[in-house]
PDB file of N, CA, C and O in Angstrom:
ATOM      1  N   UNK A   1       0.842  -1.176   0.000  1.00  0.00           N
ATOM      2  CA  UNK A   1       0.000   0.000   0.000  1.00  0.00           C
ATOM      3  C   UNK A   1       0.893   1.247   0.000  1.00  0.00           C
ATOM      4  O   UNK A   1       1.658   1.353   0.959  1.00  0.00           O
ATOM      5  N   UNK A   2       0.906   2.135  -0.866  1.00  0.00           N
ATOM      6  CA  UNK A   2       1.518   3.246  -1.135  1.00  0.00           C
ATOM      7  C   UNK A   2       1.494   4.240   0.004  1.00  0.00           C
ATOM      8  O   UNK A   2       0.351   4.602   0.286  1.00  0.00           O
ATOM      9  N   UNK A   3       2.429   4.759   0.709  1.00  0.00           N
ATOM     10  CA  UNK A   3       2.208   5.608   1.798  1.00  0.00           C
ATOM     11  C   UNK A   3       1.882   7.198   0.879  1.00  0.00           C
ATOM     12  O   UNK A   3       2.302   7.459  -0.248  1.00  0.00           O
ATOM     13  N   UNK A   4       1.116   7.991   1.665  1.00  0.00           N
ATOM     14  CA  UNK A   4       0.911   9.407   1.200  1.00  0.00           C
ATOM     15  C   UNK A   4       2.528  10.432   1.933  1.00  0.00           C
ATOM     16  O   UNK A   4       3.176  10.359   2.977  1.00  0.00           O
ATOM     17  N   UNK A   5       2.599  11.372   0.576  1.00  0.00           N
ATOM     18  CA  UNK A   5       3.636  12.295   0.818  1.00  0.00           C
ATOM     19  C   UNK A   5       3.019  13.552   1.393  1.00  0.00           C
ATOM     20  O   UNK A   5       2.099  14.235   0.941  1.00  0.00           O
ATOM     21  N   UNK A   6       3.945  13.743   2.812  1.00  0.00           N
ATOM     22  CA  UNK A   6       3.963  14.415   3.534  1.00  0.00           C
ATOM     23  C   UNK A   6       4.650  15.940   2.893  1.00  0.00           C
ATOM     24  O   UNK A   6       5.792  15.813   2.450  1.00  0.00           O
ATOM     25  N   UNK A   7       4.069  17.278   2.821  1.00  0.00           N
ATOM     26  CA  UNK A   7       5.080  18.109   2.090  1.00  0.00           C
ATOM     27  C   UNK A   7       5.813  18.558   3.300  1.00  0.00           C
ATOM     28  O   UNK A   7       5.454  18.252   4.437  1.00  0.00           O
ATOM     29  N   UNK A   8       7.003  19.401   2.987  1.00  0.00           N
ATOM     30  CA  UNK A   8       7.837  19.638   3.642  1.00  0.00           C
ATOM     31  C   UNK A   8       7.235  20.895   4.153  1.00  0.00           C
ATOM     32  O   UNK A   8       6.874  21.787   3.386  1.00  0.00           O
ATOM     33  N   UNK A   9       7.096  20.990   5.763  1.00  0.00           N
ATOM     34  CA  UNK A   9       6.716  22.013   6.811  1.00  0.00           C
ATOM     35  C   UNK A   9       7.087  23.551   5.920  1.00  0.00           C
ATOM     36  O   UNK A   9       6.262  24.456   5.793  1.00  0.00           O
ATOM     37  N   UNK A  10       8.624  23.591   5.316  1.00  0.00           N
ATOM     38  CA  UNK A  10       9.208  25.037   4.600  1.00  0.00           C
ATOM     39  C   UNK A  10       8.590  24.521   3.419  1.00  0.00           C
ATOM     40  O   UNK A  10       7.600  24.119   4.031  1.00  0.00           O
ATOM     41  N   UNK A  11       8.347  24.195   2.236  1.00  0.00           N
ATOM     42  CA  UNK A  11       7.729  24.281   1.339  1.00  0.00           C
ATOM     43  C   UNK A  11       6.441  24.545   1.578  1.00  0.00           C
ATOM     44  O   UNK A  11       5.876  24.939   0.557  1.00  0.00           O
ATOM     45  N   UNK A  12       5.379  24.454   3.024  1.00  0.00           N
ATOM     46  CA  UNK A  12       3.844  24.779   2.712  1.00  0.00           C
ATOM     47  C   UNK A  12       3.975  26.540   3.221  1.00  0.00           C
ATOM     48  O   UNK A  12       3.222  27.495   3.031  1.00  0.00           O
ATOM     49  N   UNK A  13       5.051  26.432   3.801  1.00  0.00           N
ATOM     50  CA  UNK A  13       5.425  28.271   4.205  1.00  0.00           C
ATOM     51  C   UNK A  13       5.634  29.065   3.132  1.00  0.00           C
ATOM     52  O   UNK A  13       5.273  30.241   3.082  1.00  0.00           O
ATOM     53  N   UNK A  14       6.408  28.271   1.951  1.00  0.00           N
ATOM     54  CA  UNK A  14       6.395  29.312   0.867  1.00  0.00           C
ATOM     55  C   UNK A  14       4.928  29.299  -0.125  1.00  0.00           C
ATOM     56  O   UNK A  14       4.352  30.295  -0.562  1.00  0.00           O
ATOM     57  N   UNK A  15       4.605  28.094  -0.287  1.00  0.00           N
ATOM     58  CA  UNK A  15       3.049  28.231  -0.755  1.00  0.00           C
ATOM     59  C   UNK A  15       2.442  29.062   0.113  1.00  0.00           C
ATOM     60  O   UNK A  15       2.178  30.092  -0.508  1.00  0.00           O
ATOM     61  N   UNK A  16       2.060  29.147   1.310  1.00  0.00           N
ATOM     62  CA  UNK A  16       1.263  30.111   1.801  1.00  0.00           C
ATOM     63  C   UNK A  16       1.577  31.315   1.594  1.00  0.00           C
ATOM     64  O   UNK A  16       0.629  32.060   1.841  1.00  0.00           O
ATOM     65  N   UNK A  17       3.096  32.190   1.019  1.00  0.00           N
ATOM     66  CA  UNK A  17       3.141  33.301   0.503  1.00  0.00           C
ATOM     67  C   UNK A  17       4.228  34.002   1.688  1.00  0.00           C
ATOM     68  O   UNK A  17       4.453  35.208   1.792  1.00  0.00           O
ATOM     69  N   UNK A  18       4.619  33.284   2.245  1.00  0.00           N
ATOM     70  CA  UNK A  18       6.018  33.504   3.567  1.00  0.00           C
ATOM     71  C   UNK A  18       7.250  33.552   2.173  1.00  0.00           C
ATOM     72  O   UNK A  18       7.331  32.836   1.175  1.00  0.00           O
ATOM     73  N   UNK A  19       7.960  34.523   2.560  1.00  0.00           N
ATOM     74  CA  UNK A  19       8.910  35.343   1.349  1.00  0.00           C
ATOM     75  C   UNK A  19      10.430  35.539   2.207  1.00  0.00           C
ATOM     76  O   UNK A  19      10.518  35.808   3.405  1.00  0.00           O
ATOM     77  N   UNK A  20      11.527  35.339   1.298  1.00  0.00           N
ATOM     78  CA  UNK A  20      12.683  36.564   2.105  1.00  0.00           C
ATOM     79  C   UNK A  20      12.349  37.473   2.382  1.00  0.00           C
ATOM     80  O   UNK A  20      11.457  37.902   1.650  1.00  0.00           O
ATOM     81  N   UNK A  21      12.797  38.447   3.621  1.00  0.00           N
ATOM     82  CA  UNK A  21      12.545  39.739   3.793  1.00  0.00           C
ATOM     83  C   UNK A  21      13.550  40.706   4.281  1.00  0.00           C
ATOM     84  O   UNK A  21      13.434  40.805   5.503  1.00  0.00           O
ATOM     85  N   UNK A  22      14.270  41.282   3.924  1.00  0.00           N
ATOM     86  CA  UNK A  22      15.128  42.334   4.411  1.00  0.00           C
ATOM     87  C   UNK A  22      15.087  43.237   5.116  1.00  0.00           C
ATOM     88  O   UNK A  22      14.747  44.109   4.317  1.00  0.00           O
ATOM     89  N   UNK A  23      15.199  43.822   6.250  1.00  0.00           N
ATOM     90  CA  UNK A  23      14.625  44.858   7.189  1.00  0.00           C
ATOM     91  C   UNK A  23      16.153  45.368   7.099  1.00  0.00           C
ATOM     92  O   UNK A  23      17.156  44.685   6.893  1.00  0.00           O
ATOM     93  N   UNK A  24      16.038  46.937   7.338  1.00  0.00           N
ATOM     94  CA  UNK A  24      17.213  47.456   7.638  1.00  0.00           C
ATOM     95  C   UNK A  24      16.365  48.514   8.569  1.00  0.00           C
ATOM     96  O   UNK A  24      15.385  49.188   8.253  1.00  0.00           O
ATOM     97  N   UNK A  25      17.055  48.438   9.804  1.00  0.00           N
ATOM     98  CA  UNK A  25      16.400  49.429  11.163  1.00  0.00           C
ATOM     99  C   UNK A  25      17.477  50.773  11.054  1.00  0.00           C
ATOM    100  O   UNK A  25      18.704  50.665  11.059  1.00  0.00           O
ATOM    101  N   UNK A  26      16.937  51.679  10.983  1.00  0.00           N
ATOM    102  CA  UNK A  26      18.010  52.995  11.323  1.00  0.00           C
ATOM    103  C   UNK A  26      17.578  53.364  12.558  1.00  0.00           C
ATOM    104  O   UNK A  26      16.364  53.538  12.659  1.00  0.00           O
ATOM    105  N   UNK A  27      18.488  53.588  13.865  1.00  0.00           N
ATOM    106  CA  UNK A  27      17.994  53.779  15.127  1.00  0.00           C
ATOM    107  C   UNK A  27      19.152  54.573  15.621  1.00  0.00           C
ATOM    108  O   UNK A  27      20.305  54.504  15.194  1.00  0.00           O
ATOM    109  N   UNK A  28      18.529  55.624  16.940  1.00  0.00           N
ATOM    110  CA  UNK A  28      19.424  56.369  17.524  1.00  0.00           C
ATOM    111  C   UNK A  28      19.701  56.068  19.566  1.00  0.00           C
ATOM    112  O   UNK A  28      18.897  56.390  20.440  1.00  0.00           O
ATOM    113  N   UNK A  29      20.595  55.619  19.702  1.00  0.00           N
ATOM    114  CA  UNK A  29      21.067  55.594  20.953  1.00  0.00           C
ATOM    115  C   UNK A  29      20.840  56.920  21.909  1.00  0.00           C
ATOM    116  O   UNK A  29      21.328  58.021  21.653  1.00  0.00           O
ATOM    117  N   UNK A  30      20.386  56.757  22.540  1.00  0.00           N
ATOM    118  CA  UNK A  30      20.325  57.814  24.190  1.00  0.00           C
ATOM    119  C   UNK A  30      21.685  58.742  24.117  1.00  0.00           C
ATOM    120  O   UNK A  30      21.803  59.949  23.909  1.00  0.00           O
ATOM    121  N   UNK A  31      22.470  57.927  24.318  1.00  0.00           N
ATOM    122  CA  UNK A  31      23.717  58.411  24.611  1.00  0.00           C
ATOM    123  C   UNK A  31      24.527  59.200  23.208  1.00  0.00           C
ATOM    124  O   UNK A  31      25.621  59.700  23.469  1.00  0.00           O
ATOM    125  N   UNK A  32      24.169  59.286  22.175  1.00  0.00           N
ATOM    126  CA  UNK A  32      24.667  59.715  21.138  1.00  0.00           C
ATOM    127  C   UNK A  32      23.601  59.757  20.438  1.00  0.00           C
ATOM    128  O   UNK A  32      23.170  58.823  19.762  1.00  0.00           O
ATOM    129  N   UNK A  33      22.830  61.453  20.622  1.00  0.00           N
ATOM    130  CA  UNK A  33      21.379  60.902  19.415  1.00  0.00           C
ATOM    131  C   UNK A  33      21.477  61.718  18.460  1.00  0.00           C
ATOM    132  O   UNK A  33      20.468  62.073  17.850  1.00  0.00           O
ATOM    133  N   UNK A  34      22.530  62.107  18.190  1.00  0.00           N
ATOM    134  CA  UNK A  34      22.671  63.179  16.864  1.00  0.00           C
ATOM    135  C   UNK A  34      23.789  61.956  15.606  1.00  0.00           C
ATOM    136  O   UNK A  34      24.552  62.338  14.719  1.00  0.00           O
ATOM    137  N   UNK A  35      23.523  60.772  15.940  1.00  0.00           N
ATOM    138  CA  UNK A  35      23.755  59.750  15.101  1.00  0.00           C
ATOM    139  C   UNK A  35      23.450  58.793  14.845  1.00  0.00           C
ATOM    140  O   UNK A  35      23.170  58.051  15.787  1.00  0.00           O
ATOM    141  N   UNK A  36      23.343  58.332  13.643  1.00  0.00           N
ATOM    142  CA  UNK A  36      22.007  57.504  13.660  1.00  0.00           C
ATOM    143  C   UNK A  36      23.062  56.108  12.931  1.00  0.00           C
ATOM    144  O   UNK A  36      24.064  56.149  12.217  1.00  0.00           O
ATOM    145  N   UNK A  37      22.361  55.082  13.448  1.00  0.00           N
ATOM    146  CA  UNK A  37      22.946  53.567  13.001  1.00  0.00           C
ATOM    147  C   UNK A  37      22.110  52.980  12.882  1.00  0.00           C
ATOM    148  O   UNK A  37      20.973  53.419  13.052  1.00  0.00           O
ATOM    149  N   UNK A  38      22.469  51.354  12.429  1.00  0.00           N
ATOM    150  CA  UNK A  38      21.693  50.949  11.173  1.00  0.00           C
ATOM    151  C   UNK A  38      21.823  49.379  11.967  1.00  0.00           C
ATOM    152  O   UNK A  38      22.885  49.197  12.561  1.00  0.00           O
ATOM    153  N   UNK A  39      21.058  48.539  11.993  1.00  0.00           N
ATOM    154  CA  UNK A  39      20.951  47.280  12.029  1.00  0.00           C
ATOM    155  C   UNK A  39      20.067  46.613  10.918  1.00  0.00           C
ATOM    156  O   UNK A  39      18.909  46.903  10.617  1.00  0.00           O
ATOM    157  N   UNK A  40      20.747  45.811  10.468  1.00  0.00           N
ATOM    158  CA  UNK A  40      19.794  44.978   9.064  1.00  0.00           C
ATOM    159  C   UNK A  40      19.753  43.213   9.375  1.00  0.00           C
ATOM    160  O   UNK A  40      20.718  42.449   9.389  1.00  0.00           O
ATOM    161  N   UNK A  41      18.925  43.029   9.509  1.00  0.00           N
ATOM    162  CA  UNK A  41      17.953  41.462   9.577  1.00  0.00           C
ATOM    163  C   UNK A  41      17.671  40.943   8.601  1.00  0.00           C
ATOM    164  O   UNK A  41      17.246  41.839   7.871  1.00  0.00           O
ATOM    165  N   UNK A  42      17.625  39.809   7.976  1.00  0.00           N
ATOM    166  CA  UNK A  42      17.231  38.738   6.731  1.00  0.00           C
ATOM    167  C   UNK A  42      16.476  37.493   7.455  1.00  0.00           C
ATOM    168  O   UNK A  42      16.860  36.720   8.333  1.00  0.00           O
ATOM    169  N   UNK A  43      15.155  37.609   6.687  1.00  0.00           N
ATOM    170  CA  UNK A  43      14.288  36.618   8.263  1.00  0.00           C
ATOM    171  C   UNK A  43      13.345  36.507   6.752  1.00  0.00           C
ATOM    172  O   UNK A  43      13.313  37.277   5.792  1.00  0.00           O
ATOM    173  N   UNK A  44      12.452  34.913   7.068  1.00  0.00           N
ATOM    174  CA  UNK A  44      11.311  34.917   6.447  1.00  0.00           C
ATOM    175  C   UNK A  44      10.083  35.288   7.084  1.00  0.00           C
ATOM    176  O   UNK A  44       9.771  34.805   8.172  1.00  0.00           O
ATOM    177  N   UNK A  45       9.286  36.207   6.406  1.00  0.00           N
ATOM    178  CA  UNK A  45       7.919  36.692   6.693  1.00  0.00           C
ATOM    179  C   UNK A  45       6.613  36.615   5.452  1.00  0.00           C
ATOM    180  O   UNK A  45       6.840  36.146   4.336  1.00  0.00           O
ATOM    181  N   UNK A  46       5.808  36.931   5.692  1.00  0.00           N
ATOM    182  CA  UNK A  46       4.355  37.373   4.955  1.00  0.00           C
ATOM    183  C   UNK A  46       3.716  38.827   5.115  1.00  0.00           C
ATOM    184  O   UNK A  46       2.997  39.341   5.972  1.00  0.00           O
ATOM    185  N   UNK A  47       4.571  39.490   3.329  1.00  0.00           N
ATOM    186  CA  UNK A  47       3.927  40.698   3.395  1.00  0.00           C
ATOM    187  C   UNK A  47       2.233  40.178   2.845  1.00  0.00           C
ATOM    188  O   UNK A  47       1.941  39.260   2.080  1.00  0.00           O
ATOM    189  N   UNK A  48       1.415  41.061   3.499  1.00  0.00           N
ATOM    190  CA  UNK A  48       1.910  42.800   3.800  1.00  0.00           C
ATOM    191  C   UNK A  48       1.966  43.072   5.085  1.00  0.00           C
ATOM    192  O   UNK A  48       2.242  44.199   5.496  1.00  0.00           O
ATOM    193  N   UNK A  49       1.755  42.245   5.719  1.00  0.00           N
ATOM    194  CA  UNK A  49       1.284  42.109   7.316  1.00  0.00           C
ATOM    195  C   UNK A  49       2.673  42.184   7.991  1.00  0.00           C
ATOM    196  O   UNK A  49       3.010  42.876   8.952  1.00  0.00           O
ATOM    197  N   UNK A  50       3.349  41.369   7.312  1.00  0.00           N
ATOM    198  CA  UNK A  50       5.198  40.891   8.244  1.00  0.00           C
ATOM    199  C   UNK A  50       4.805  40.906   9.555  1.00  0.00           C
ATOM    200  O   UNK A  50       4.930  41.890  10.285  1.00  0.00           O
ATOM    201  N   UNK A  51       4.253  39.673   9.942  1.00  0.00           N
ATOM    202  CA  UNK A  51       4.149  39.702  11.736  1.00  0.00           C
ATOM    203  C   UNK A  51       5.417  39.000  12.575  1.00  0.00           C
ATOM    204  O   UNK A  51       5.486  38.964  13.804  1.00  0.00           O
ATOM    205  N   UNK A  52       6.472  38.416  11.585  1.00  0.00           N
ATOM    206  CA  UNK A  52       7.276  38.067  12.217  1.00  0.00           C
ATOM    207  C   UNK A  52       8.263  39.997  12.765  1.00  0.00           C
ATOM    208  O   UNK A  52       8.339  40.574  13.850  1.00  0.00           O
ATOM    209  N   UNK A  53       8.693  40.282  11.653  1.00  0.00           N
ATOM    210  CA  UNK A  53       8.959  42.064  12.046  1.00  0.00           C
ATOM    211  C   UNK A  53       8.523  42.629  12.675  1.00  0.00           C
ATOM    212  O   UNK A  53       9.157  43.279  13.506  1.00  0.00           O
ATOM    213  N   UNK A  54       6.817  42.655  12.547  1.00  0.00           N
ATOM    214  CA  UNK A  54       6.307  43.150  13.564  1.00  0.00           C
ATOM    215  C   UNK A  54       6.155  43.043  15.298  1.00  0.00           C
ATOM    216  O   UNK A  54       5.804  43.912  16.096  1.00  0.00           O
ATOM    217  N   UNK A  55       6.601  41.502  15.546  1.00  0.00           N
ATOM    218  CA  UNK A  55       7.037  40.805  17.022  1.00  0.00           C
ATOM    219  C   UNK A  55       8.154  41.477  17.236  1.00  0.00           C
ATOM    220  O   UNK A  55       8.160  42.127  18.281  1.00  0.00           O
ATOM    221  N   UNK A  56       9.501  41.549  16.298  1.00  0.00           N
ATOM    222  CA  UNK A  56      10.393  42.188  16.755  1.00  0.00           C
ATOM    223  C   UNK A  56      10.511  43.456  17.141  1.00  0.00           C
ATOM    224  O   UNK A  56      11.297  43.766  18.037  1.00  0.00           O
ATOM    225  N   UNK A  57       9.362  44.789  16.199  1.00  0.00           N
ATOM    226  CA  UNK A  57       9.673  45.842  16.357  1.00  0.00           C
ATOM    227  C   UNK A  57       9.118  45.744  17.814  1.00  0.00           C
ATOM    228  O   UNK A  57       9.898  46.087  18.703  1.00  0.00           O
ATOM    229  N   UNK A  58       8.325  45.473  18.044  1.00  0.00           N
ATOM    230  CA  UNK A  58       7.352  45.672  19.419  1.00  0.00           C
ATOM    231  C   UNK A  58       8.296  44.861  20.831  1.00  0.00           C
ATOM    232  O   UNK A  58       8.109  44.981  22.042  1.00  0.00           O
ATOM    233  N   UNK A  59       9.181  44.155  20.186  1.00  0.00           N
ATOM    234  CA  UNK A  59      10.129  43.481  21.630  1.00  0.00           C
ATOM    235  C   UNK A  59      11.064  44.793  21.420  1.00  0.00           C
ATOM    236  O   UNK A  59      11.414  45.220  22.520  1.00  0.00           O
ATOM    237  N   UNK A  60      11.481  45.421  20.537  1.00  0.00           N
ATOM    238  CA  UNK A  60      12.722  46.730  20.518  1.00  0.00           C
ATOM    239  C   UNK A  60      11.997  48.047  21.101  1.00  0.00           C
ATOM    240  O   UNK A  60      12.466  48.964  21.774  1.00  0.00           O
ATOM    241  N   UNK A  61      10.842  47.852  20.669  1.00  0.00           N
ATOM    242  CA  UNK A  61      10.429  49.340  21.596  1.00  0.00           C
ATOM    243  C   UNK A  61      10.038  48.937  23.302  1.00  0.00           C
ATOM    244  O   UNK A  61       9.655  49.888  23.984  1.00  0.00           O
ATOM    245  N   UNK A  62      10.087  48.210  23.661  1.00  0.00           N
ATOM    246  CA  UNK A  62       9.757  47.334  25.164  1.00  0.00           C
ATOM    247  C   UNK A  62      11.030  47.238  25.737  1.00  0.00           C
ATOM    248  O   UNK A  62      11.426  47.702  26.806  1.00  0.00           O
ATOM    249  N   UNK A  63      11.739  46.447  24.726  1.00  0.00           N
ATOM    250  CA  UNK A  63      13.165  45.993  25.628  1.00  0.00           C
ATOM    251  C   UNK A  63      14.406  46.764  25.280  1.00  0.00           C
ATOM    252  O   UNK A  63      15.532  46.345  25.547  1.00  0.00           O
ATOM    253  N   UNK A  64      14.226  47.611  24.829  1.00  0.00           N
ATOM    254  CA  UNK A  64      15.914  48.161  23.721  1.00  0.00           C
ATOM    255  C   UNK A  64      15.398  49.954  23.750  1.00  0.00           C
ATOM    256  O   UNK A  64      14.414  50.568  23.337  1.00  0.00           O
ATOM    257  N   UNK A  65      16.956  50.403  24.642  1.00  0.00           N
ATOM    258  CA  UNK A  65      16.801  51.825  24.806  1.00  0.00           C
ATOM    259  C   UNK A  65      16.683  52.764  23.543  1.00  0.00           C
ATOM    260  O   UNK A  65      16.390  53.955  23.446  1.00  0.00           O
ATOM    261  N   UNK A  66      16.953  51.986  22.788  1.00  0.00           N
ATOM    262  CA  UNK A  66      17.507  52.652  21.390  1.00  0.00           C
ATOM    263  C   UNK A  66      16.134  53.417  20.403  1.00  0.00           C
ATOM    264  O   UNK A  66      15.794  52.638  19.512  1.00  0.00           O
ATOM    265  N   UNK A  67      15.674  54.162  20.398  1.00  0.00           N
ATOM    266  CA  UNK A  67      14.696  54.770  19.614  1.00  0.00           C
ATOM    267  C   UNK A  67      14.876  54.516  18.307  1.00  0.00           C
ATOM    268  O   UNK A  67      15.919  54.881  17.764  1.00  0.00           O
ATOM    269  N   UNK A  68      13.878  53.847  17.596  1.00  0.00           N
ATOM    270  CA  UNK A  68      13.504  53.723  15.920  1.00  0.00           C
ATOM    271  C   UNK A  68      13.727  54.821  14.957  1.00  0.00           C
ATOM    272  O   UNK A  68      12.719  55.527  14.917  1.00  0.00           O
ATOM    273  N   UNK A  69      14.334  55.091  14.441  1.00  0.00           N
ATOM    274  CA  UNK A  69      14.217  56.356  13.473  1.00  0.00           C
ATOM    275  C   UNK A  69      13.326  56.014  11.995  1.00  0.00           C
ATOM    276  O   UNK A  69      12.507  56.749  11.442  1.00  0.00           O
ATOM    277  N   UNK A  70      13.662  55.020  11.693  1.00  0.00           N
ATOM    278  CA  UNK A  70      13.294  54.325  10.513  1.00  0.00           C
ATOM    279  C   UNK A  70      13.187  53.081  10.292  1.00  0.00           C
ATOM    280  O   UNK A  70      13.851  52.368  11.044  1.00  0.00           O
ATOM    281  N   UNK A  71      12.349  52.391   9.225  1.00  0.00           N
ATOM    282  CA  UNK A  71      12.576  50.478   8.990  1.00  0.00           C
ATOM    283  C   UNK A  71      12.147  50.554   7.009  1.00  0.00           C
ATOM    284  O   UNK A  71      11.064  50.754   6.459  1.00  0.00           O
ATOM    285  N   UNK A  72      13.024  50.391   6.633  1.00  0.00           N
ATOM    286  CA  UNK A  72      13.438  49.740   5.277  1.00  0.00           C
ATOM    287  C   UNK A  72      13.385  48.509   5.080  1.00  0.00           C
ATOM    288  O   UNK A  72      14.288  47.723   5.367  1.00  0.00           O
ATOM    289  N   UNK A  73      11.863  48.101   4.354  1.00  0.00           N
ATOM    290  CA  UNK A  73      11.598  47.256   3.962  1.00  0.00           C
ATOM    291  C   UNK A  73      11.701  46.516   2.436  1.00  0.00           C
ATOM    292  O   UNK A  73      11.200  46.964   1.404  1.00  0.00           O
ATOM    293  N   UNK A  74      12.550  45.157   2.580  1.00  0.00           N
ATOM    294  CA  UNK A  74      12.400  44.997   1.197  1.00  0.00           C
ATOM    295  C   UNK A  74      11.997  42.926   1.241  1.00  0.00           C
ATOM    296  O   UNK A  74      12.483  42.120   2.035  1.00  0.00           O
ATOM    297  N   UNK A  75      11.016  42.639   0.126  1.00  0.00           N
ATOM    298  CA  UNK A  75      10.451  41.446   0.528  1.00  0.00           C
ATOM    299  C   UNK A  75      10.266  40.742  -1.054  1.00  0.00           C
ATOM    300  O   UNK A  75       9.744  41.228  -2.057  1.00  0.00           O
ATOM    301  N   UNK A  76      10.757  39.725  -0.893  1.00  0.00           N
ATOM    302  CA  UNK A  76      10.571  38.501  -2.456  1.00  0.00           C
ATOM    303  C   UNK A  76      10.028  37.599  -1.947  1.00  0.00           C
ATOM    304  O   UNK A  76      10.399  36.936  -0.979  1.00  0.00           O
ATOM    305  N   UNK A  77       8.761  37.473  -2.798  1.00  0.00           N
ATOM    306  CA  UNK A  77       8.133  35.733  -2.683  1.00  0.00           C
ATOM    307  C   UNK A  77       8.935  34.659  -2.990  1.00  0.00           C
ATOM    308  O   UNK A  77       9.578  34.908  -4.009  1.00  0.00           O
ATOM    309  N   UNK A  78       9.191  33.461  -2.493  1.00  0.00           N
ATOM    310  CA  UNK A  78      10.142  32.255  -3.274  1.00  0.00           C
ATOM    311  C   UNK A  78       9.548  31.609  -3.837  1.00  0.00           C
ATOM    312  O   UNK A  78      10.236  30.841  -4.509  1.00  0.00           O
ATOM    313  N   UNK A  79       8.261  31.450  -3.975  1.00  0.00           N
ATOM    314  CA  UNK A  79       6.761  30.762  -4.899  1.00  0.00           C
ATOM    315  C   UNK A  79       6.103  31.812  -5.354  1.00  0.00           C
ATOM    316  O   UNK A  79       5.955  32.831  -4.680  1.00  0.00           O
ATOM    317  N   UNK A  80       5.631  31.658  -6.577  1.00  0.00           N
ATOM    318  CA  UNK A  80       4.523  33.036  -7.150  1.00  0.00           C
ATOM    319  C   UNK A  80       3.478  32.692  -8.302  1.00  0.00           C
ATOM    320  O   UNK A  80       3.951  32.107  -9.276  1.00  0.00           O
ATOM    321  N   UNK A  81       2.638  32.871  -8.310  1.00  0.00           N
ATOM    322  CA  UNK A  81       2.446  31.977  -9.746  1.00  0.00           C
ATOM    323  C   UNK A  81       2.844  32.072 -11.419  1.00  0.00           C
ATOM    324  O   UNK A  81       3.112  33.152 -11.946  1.00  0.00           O
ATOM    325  N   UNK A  82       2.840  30.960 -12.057  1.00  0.00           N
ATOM    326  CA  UNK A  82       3.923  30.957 -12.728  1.00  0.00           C
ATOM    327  C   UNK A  82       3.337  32.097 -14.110  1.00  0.00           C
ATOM    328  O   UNK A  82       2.144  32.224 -14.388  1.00  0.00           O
ATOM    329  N   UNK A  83       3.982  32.513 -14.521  1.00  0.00           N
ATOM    330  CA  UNK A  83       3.963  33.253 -15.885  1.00  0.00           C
ATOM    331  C   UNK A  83       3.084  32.753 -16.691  1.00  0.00           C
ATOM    332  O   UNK A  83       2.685  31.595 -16.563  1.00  0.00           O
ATOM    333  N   UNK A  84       2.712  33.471 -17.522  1.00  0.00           N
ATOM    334  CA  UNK A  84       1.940  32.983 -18.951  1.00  0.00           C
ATOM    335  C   UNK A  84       1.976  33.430 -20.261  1.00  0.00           C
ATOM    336  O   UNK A  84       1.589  34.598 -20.318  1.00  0.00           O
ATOM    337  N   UNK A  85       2.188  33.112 -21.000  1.00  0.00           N
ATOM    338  CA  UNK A  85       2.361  33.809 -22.036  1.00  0.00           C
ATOM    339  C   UNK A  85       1.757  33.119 -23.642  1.00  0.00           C
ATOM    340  O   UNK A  85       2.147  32.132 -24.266  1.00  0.00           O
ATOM    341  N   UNK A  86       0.974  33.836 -23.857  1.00  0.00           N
ATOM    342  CA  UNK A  86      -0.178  32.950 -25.109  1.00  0.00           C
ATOM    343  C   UNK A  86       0.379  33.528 -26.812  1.00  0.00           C
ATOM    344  O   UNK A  86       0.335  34.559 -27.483  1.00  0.00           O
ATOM    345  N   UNK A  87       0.951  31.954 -26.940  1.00  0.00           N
ATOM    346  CA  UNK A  87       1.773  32.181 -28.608  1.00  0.00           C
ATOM    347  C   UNK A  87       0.666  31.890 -29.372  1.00  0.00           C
ATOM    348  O   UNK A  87      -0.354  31.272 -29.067  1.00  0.00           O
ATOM    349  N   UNK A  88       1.114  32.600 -30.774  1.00  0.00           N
ATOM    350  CA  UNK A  88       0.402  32.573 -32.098  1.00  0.00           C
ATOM    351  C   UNK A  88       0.744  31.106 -32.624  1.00  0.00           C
ATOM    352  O   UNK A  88      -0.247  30.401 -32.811  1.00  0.00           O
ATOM    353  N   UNK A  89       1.463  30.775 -32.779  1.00  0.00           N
ATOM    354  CA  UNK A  89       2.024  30.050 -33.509  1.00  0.00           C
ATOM    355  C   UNK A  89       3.383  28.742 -32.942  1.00  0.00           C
ATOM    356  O   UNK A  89       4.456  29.164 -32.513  1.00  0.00           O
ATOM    357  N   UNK A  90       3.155  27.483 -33.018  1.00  0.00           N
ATOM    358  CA  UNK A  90       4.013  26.488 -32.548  1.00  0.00           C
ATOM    359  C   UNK A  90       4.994  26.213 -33.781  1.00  0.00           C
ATOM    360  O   UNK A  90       4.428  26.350 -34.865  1.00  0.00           O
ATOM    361  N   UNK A  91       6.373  25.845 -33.850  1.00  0.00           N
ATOM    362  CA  UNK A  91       6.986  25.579 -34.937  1.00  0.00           C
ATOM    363  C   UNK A  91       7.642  24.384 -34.605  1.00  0.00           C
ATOM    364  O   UNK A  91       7.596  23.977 -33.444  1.00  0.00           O
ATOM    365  N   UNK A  92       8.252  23.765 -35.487  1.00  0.00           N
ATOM    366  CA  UNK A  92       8.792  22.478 -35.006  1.00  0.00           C
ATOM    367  C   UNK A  92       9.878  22.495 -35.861  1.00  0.00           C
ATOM    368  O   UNK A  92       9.761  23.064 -36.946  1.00  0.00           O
ATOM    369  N   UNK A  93      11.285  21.774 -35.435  1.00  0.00           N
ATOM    370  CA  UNK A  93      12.869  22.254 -36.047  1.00  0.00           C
ATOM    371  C   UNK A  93      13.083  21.332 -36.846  1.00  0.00           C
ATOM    372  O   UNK A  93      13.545  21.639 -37.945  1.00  0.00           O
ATOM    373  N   UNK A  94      12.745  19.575 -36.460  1.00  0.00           N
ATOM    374  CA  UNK A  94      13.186  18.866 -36.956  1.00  0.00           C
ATOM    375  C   UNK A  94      11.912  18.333 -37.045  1.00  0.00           C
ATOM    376  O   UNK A  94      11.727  17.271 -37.639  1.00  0.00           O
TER     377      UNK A  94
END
């Protein structure tokens, strides 16, 4: 009897639309706030929502003295659906 295939836990994450995501935080320290620095993260999330980012921003404003100045977002699906493209005409070489 043929067993059924199980998909892989990270393959049903990218079907559901969970993407790379790039965050780059620009933030200013207490102690030096006339300069601003940069922390950048590479994490998988689901725009448009990004609730994994969003857990983090909300643990940095709770736990981390450091004030937010900015968050630079950049996000690629790794599944999408596929292209299409409707020809006139089929040719054959040989």
């Amino acid at each position: 009897m043929p067993t059924a295939r199980v998909p892989d836990p990270q393959f049903r994450k990218m079907l559901s639309g969970f993407g790379m995501t790039f965050a780059e935080i620009l933030y200013r320290m207490p102690d030096h706030p006339s300069f601003l620095q940069s922390f950048s993260w590479q994490f998988e999330d689901m725009a448009p929502d990004y609730p994994r980012l969003r857990r983090f921003l909300d643990h940095w404003e709770r736990e981390i003295e450091a004030k937010i100045h900015s968050v630079r977002i950049s996000h690629e699906r790794l599944i999408r659906p596929q292209e299409i493209r409707l020809m006139r005409e089929v040719g054959h070489l040989h």
